[in-house]
Structures are given as structure tokens and as C-alpha cells.
C-alpha positions as CSV (number, residue, x, y, z in Angstrom):
1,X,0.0,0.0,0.0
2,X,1.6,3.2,-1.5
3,X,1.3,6.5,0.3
4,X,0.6,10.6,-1.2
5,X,4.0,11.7,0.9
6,X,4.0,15.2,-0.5
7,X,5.5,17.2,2.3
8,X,3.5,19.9,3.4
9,X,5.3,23.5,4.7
10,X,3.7,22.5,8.2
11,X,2.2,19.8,10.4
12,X,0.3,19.9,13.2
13,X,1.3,23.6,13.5
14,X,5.1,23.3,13.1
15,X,7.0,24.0,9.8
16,X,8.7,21.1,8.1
17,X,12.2,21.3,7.7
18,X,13.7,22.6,4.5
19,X,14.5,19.9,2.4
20,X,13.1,16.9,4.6
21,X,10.7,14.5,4.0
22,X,8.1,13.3,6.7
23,X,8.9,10.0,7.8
24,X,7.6,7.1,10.2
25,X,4.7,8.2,12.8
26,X,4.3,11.7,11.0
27,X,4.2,10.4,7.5
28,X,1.4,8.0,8.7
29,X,-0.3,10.7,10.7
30,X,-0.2,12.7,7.5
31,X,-1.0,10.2,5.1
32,X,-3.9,8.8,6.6
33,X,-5.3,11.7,8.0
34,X,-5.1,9.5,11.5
35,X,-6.4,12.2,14.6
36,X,-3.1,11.8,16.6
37,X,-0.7,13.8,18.2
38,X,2.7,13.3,16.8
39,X,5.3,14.2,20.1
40,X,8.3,14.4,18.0
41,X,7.8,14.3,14.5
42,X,11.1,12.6,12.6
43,X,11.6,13.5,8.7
44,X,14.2,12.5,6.6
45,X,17.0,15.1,4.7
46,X,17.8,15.0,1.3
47,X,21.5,15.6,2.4
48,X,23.7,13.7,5.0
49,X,23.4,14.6,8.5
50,X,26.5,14.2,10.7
51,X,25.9,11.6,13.2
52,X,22.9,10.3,11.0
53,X,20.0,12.4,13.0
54,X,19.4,15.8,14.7
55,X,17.4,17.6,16.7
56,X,16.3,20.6,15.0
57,X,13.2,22.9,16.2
58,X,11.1,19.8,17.7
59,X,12.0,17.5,14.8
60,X,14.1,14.5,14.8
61,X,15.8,15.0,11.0
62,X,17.6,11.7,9.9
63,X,20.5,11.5,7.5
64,X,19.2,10.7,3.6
65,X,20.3,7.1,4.0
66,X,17.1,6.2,6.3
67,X,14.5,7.4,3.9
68,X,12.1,4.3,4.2
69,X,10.1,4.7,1.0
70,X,6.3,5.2,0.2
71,X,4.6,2.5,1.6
72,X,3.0,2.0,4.2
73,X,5.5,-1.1,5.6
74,X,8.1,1.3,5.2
75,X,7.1,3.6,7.6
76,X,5.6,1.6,9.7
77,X,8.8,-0.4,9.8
78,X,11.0,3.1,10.1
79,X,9.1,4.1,12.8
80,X,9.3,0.4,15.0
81,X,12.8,0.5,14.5
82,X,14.0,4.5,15.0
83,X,11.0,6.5,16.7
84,X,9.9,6.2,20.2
85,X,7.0,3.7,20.6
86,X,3.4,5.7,20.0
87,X,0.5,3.0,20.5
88,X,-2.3,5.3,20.1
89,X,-0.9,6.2,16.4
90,X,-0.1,2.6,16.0
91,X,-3.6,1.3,16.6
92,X,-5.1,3.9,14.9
93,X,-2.8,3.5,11.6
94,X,-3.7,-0.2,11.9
95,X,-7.6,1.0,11.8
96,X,-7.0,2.7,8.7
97,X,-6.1,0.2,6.5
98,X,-7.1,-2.8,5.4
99,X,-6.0,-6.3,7.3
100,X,-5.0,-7.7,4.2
101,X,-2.4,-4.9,4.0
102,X,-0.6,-6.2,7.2
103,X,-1.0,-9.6,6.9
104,X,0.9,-9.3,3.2
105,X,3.6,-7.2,5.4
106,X,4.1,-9.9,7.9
107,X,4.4,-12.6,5.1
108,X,6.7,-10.6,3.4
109,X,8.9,-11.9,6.5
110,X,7.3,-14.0,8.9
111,X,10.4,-14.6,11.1
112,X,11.6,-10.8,11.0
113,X,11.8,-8.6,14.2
114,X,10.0,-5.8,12.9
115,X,7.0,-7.8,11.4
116,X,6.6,-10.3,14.4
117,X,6.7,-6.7,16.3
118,X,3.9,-5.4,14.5
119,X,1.9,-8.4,13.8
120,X,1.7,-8.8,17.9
121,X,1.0,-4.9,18.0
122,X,-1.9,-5.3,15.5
123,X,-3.6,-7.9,17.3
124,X,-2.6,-6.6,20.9
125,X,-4.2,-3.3,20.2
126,X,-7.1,-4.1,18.0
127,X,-8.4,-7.0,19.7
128,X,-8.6,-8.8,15.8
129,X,-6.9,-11.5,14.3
130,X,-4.7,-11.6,11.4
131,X,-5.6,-14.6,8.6
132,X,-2.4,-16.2,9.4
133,X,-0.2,-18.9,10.6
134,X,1.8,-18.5,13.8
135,X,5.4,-17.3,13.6
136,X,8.3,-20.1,12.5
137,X,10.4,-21.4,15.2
138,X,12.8,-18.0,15.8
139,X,14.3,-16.3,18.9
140,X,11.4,-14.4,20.3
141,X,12.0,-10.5,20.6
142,X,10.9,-8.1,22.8
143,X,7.7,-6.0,22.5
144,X,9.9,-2.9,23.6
145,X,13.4,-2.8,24.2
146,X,14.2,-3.4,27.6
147,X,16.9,-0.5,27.0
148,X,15.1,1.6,26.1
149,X,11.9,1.6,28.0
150,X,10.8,0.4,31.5
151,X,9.0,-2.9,31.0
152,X,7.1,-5.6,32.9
153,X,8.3,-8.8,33.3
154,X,8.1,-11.0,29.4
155,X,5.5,-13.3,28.8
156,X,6.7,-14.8,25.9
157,X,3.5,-14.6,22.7
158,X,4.1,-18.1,21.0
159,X,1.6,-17.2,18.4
160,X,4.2,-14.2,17.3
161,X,7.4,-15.3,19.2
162,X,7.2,-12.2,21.4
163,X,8.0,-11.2,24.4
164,X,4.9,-9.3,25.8
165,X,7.4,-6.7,28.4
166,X,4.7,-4.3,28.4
167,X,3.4,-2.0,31.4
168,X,-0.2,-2.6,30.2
169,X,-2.5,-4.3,28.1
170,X,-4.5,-3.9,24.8
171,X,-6.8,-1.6,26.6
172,X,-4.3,0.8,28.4
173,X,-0.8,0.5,28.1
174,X,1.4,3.6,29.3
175,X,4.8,3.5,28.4
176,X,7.9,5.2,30.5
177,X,11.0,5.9,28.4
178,X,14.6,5.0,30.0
179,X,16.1,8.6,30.1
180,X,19.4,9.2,31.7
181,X,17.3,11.1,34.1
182,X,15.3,8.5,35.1
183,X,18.4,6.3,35.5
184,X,20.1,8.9,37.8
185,X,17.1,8.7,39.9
186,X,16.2,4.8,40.2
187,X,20.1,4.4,41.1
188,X,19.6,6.5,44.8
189,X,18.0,4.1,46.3
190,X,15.5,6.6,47.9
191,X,13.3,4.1,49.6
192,X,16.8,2.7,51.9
193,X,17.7,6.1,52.8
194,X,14.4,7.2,54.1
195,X,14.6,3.8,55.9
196,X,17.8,4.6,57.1
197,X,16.7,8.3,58.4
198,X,14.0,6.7,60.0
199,X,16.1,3.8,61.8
200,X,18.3,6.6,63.5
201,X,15.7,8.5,64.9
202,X,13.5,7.5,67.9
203,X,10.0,6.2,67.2
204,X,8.3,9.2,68.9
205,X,10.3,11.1,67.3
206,X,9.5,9.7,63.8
207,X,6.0,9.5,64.9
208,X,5.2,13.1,65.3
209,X,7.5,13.9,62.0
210,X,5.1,11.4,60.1
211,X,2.2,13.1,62.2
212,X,3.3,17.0,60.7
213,X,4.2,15.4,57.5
214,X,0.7,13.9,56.8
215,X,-0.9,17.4,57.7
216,X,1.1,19.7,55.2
217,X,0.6,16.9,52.7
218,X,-3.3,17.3,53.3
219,X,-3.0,21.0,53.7
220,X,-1.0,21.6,50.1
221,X,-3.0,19.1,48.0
222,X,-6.7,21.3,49.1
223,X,-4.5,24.4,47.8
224,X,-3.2,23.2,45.2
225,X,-6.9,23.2,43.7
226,X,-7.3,26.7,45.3
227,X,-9.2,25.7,48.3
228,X,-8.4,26.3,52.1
229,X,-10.1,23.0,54.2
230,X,-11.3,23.4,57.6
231,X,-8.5,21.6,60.0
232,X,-11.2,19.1,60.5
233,X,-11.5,18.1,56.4
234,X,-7.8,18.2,56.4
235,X,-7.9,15.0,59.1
236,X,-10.3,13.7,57.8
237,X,-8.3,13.3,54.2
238,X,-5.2,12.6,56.0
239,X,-6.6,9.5,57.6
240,X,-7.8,8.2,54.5
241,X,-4.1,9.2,52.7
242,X,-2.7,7.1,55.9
243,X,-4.7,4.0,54.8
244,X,-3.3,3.8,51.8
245,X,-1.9,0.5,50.9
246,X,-4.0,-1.4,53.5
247,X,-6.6,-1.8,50.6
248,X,-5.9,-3.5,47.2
249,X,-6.4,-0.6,44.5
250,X,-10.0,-1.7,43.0
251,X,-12.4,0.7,41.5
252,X,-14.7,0.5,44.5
253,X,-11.7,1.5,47.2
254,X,-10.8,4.9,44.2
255,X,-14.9,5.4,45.0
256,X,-14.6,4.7,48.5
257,X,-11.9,7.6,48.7
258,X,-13.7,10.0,46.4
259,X,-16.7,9.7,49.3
260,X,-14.3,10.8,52.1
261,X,-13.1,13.7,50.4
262,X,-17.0,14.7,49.1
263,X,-19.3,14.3,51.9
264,X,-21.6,16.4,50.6
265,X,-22.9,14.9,47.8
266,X,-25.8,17.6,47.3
267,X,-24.0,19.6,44.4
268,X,-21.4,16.4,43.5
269,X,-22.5,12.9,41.9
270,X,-20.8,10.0,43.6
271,X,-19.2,8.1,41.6
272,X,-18.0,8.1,38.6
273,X,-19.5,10.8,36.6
274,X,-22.7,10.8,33.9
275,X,-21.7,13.7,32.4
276,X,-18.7,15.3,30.4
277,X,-15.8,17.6,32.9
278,X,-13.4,20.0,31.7
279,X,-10.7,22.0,32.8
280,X,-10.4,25.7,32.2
281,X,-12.1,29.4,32.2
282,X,-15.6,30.3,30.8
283,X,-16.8,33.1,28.6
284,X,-18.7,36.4,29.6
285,X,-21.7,34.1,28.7
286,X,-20.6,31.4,31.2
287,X,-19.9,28.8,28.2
288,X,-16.8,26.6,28.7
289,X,-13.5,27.6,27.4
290,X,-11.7,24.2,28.1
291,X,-7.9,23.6,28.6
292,X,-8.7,19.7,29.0
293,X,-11.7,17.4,28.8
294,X,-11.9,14.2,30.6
295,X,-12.7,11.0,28.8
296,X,-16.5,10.6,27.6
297,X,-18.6,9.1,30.9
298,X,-19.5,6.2,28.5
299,X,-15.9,5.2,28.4
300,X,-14.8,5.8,32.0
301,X,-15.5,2.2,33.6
302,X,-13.5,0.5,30.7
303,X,-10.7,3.0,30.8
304,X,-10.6,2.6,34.9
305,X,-10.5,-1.1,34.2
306,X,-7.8,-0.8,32.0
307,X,-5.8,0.9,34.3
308,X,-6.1,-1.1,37.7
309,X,-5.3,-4.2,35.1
310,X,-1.7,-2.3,34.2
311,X,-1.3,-1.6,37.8
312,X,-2.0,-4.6,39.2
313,X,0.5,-6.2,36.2
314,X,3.3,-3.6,37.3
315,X,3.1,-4.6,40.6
316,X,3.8,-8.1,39.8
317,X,6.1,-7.7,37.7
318,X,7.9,-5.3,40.4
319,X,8.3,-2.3,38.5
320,X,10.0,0.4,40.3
321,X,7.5,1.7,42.6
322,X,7.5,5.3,41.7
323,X,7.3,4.3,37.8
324,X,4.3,2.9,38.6
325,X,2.5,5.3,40.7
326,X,3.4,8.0,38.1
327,X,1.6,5.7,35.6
328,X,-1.5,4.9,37.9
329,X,-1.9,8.2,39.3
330,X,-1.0,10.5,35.9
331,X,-3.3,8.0,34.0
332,X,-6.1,8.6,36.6
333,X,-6.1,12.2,36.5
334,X,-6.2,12.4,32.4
335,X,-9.3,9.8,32.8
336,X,-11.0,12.5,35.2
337,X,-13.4,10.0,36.1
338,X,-15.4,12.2,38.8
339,X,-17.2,14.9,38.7
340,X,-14.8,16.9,40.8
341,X,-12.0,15.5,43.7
342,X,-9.8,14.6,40.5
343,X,-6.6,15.8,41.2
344,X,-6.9,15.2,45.1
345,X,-7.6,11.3,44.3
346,X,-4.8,11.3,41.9
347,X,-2.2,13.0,44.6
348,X,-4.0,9.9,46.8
349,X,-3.3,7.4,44.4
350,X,0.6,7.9,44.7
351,X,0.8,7.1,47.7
352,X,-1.8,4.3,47.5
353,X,0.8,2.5,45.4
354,X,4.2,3.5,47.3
355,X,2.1,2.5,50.8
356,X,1.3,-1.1,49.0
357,X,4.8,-1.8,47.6
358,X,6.4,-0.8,51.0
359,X,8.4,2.3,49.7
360,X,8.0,4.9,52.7
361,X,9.0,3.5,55.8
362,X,5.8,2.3,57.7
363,X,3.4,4.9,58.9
364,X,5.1,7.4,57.0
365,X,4.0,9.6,53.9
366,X,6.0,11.3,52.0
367,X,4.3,14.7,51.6
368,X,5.2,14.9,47.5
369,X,1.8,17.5,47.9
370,X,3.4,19.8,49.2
371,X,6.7,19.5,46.9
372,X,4.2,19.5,43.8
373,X,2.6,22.9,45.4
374,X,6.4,24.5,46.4
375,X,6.7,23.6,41.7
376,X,3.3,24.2,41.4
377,X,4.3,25.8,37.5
378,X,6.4,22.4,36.8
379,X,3.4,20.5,38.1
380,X,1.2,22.0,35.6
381,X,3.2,22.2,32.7
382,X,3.7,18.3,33.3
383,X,0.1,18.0,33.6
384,X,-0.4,20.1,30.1
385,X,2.4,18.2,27.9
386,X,0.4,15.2,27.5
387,X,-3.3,16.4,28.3
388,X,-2.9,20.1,25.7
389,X,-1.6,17.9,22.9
390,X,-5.0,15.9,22.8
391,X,-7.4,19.0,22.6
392,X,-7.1,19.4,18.9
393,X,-8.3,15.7,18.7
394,X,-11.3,16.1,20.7
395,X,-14.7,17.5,19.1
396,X,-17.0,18.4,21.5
397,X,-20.0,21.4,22.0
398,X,-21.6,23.2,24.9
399,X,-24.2,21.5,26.8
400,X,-27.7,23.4,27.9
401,X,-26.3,23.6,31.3
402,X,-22.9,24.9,30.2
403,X,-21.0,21.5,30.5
404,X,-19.3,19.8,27.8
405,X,-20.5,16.9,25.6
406,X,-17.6,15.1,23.7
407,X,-18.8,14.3,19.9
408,X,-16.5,11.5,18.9
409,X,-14.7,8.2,20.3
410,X,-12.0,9.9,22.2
411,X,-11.7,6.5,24.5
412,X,-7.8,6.1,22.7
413,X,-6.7,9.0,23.8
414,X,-6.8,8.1,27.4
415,X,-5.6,4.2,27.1
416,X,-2.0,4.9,25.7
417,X,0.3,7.2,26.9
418,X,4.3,8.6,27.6
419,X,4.7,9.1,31.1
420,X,8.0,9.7,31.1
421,X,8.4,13.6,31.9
422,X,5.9,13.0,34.4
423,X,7.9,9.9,35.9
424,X,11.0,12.2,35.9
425,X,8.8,15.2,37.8
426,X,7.2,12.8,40.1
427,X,10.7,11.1,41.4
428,X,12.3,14.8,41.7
429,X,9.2,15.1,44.2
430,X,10.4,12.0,46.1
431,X,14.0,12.3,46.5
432,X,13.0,15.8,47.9
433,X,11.0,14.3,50.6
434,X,13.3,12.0,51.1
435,X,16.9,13.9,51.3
436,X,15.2,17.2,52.5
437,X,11.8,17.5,53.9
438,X,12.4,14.0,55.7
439,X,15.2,14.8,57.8
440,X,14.6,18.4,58.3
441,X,10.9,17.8,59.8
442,X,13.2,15.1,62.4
443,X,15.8,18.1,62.7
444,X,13.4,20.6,63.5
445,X,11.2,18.3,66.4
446,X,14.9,17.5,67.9
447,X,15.8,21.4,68.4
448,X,11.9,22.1,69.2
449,X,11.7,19.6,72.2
450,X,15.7,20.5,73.1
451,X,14.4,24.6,73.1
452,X,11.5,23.4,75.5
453,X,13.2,21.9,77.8
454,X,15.7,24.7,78.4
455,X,13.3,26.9,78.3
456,X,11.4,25.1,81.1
457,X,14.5,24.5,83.4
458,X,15.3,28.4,83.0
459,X,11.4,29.0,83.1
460,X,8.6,27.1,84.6
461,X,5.6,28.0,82.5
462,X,2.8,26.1,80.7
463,X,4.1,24.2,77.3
464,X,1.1,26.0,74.9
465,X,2.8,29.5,76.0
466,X,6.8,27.8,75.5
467,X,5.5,26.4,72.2
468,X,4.1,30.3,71.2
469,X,7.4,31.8,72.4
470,X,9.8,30.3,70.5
471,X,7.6,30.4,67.5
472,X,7.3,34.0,67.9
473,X,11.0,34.5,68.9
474,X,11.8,32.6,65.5
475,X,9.3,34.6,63.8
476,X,11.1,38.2,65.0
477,X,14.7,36.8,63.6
478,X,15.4,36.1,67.4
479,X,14.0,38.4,69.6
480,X,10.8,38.2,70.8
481,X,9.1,41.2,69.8
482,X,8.1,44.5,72.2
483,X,4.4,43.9,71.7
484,X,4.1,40.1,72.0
485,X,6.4,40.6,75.5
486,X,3.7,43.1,76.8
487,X,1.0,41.1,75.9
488,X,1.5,37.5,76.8
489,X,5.2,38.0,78.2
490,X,5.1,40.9,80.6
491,X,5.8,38.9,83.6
492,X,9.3,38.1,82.2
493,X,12.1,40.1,83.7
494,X,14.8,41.7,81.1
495,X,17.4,39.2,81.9
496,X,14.9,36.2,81.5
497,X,14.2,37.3,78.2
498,X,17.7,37.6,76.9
499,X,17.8,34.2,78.3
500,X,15.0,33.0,76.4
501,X,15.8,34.5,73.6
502,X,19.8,33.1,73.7
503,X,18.4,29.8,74.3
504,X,16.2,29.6,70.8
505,X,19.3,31.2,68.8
506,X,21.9,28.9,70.1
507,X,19.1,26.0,69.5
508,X,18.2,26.9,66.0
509,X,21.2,28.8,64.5
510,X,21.8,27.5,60.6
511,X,18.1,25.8,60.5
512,X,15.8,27.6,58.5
513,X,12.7,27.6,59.4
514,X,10.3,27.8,56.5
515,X,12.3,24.8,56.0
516,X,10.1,22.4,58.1
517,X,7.3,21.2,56.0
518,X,4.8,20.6,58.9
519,X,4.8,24.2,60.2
């Protein structure tokens, strides 16, 4: 099958190259007219490039040797063996032609790697089967390289003499590059140094750390969606974040959760949503201006299902933890399954998995809410690289009641996904809990309870007002201020004061205090 290649000045808003020629997933994309983001487009030069590719403007130009041809097996085949793995533009290219066209591709070589590759793809994705015999008797290859991606653990496809190292399954598969990044990270060994910052320090100690911990986590995922909760609601959330892991991840415990945080169910539907959600600002008219629109409500309990099945796969197959929480949690959020609570559930759902695989030492959670609210911009922009790419795909119109109703089958867009910026963002959070917030919350409860107790063998007073004077001697940059001594300190003589105030200097010099994330 022959394709019209004719390179166009642009595509998908970006100029071409000068003197390239669209190649793999962008030359399919174009040719087809498939409704698919392409992340990095690839062309190929009519000139040699040193190095054979470069990275020019967003593209990925290779050297004039690679150009594939005009067929569809040739770019299908460029883009297996030279791109970055796209499933969604996979399975949709596959929908767009006819079976017998891959079928004569996979008998054009039956025992090669990139035909087995794409053979197991077609069927994987689609759900159909191809009109042929099962592979000769060849070393199986891997679905992705193990190299290059994070996979699962292979289950070897004897039907296509594949190993099946995916994260996922047909119906929702995300996939986490191998970045040097990523690497860096996985190599610290995060979860045995919390463990070992926790095994120096004394259970009560680690015990009210997890306590204030807990709390700002809480507190900073309510304002990272704008709101200020009542200290009660912010308990209330931070005994169900504490639970996490004590419960298998089913849809009914994701519900379960969603009802603790919405009590009120007056204004809210329980449960996953009957109606379209979106993300953004509205017109002077109150109709929706949407920055991102959740999958359509008929879809949500297959794409939920999908994704408990590729959790509950990486888990087995011991993917790093963090890998799979990003892709739980990220692919949770870009579902939107409720009504409203999203993003709170999502923030949940990471530690949900990290809880179940035993990452935080126990009792403890790692307040990554309050590290995602300190990069609040990086958290969004994370958010907005996969979810802003998919707008353009998705037709929808303004409902009577100033809602959205999606117009056409949109259910793809949420089943396959790259994670991996949001992999990388999400194990920055960690390793800041871990090396910073971590054993500065312990820090600061040491020189807290060793400030009280001097304070108290200089002093005998009541702990509440000790507690309020060397937060407000900390406040004043170590003196306690004229009008908080007149007010609550008057009985203090000069010389007990300069005392006091000695004692919280000595006690806290070099720890700064908007340090401590529990305060």
C-alpha cells in the first residue's frame, strides 16, 4: 500500500524542515489523515546529516540514507525500529487500513523482528486477528526494548514469538521511556535512605514527624486546587491518605476515597460521573472555554479497568514503585473520572501505590503535595504536555447547562500514553521528601523539644505559651518582639528574656525555618 507523501510547509502547526521529507509516525499521521498527536515528529534530509539524526526545532531530521520509501511497511517499519514507541498512532494507523495490507507485510517476512513486532502490536491493540499462521520457530523478541523503556516482566506470545514486556495491556498500556534522568534517579536508592533516616531517629520522634508530615501533605493538596479546608477536612483526608496501601487498588476503594473527600454529595454525583468535565475558564456568557476534557462518561468504567489491570500487572512484575505510581496516578487524572475531587484522588493514588509496595518506611508519607505545590508551575506544565496535545483531537460542544458533551470516540486518547516527563517530575518530588523534607521535619522536632526543655528549666511556664514563644522569637529573627512581651510576656524580667531568647538562637542557629514542612 503506496502512500501521497507530499511534504506539506507545516504539520500539526510546526514548519517542516527545508528539504526533509516526513517519515515514520508523522508520514502515517499525514498520510492517513489518522487524529493523533505526533510528540516528535522525525523527517528524513535529502543531504547527510552528521551523526545520522538531529534535533532541529522539535524534529528529529535523519541523514538521507534512512529514507524508508512510500509504503506503508516502510514507515511503519522506520518508525518500530527508530522512533519512540506511539500506541495510540499505532492502533489507529492499523484501523486505517485494510487487514489484508498487514497480513501481506508480515508474510513478506514472517520470522523478522520488525514484522513479528507489529503483527503482535496489530492484534494486541485491535483486539482482531490476522488470517495467518503462527510465527516459524525463531528467537522471540521483545515488544519494547528493555533498554530503552521500563517494561514488565516478558510473557513470551508463542503465536508471534514475542515477548509481551509491556506496562499494560490492549486496553491501556502507558509507556515510561529509559532517560538518563530517570536512571540517575532509580540508582539512589531513595526508599533505603528514608529507611535509614527513620532507623536513626527514635519512634516518637519519627512518629510526630510522620504526624506533621501527613498534615502539610493534606494542607498543600486542598490548595493546590485553590481551596483552604477546615483543619477538621484536612484530618479527615489525612486518615484516608494514611490508609493507603491497607486496601488493594479496586475501582470500588478509588470510590470509597472520592466519598471521604465529598461528603456532601448535594452539588457532587458519587461516583464516577454521567456527564462530560473540563478543565479551564468560561466566557462572559458562562460557556466553557476548556484547557482539558476528561474521557467521555460512557468510556470511564472500561478505561478505569484498564488501568487497575496495568497496575496490578506492574506490581507483579515489580516495576519500580515510583514508575508505577506515576503511571497509575497520571493515568487517573487524564481519565477524570469524577465529577470533581480529580486531582486530590490522583495526589491519593501515589501514595496508595508506594504504601502497598512498601516504599515509605511504615506509617510514613511522604508529603510529595506539598513539593508538587512549592513547583506548582512544573506541576502544571507536566500535567499540560500530555493532556494540551490531545485538545485538537477532541470535538465536542456546549451542553444546555454549560457542561461539555464530547462528539467522537475519544476513549484512545486516554488508554496509551508517555509518562515519562511525568515519571521524571514525580521522582524529583520524592528524592526531595526524602533527602530534604524528611530529615529536616526530624531536625526541626529535635531542636523544638531540646528549646522546650531549656526553656522550662530556665522558666517554669505552661508548654502552649513555650511552644508560642519560640515560634514567635523565630518569627522576629530572634528576639521576641516589644508587643508580643507586653501582651503575653510581661511577667518576664529583662534578663529572663535575653535568656529565652539566647536559648532559641543557640538551639536553632543555621536551621531555617520555612524549612520544616509541617509548620
Amino acid at each position: 500500500m503506496r502512500l501521497e507523501l507530499e511534504t506539506p510547509i507545516s504539520f500539526q502547526g510546526e514548519s517542516v524542515p527545508k528539504g526533509t521529507q516526513l517519515a515514520g509516525w508523522a508520514a502515517l499521521v499525514r498520510a492517513l489523515g489518522l487524529q493523533a498527536p505526533v510528540r516528535q515528529p522525525g523527517c528524513v534530509s535529502q543531504k547527510h546529516v552528521r551523526g545520522s539524526h538531529r534535533e532541529e526545532g522539535g524534529w528529529r531530521v535523519f541523514d538521507k540514507r534512512y529514507h524508508p520509501g512510500d509504503r506503508f511497511a516502510d514507515h511503519l517499519a522506520f518508525a518500530l525500529r527508530h522512533e519512540a514507541i506511539d500506541l495510540l498512532i499505532l492502533k489507529r494507523a492499523f484501523e486505517a487500513v485494510p487487514k489484508t495490507v498487514l497480513e501481506a507485510y508480515v508474510r513478506s517476512a514472517p520470522g523478522g523482528t520488525q514484522t513479528r513486532r507489529a503483527w503482535f502490536f496489530y492484534e494486541t491493540l485491535t483486539g482482531q486477528t490476522l488470517d495467518l499462521e503462527d510465527a516459524p520457530s525463531v528467537t522471540a523478541v521483545d515488544a519494547l526494548d528493555e533498554k530503552t523503556y521500563f517494561t514488565g516482566k516478558p510473557r513470551i506470545s508463542r503465536r508471534h514469538r514475542v515477548r509481551d514486556n509491556l506496562l499494560g495491556a490492549g486496553n491501556y498500556c502507558p509507556v515510561i521511556r529509559r532517560t538518563p534522568r530517570l536512571e540517575a534517579f532509580a540508582a539512589l536508592g531513595l526508599a533505603q535512605r528514608a529507611a535509614e533516616t527513620v532507623g536513626r531517629t527514635g519512634r516518637h520522634l519519627v512518629t510526630r514527624a510522620a504526624s506533621f508530615l501527613l498534615l502539610a501533605d493534606s494542607r498543600a493538596s486542598f490548595e493546590i486546587e485553590g481551596e483552604r479546608a477546615p483543619r477538621n477536612r484536612l484530618e479527615r483526608w489525612g486518615r484516608a491518605v494514611l490508609q493507603a496501601g491497607k486496601h488493594e487498588i479496586t475501582l470500588e476503594e478509588i470510590v470509597r476515597l472520592h466519598s471521604v473527600l465529598i461528603e456532601d454529595t448535594r452539588f457532587v454525583f458519587p461516583g464516577l460521573r454521567p456527564d462530560g468535565v473540563f478543565l479551564g475558564e468560561r466566557d462572559h456568557l458562562g460557556d466553557p472555554l476548556p484547557e482539558f476534557i476528561g474521557a467521555r462518561p460512557q468510556d470511564l468504567e472500561d478505561l478505569c479497568a484498564g488501568m487497575l489491570t496495568a497496575n496490578t500487572r506492574m506490581r507483579e512484575d515489580d516495576v519500580d514503585p515510583i514508575l508505577q505510581a506515576t503511571a497509575t496516578a497520571f493515568g487517573f487524572v487524564y481519565i477524570h473520572p469524577f465529577q470533581d475531587g480529580n486531582g486530590r484522588v490522583h495526589r491519593c493514588l501515589i501514595h496508595h501505590v508506594l504504601a502497598e509496595r512498601k516504599y515509605p518506611p511504615p506509617g510514613m508519607v511522604f508529603p510529595v503535595s506539598s513539593v508538587m505545590q512549592d513547583r506548582i508551575d512544573d506541576y502544571r506544565l507536566t500535567l499540560q504536555a500530555h493532556s494540551g496535545a490531545l485538545m485538537d483531537f477532541i470535538e465536542w460542544r456546549s451542553t444546555a447547562d454549560r457542561n461539555v458533551e464530547v462528539l467522537n470516540d475519544t476513549a484512545d486518547l486516554y488508554r496509551y500514553f508517555d509518562c515519562t516527563d511525568a515519571a521524571e517530575f514525580l521522582y524529583a518530588c520524592v528524592r526531595r521528601t526524602v533527602e530534604h523534607d524528611l530529615p529536616t521535619e526530624i531536625d526541626y522536632i529535635r531542636r523544638h523539644d531540646e528549646a522546650m526543655t531549656r526553656i522550662m528549666d530556665m522558666v517554669e511556664m505552661p508548654d502552649r505559651l513555650a511552644q508560642n514563644l519560640i515560634l514567635f522569637i523565630r518569627q522576629n529573627g530572634g528576639t521576641l518582639s516589644r508587643r508580643k512581651r507586653e501582651k503575653e510576656f510581661s511577667a518576664l524580667t529583662d534578663d529572663e528574656v535575653h535568656g529565652l531568647e539566647n536559648i532559641v538562637q543557640d538551639v536553632f542557629e543555621g536551621f531555617d525555618d520555612a524549612e520544616a514542612q509541617g509548620r
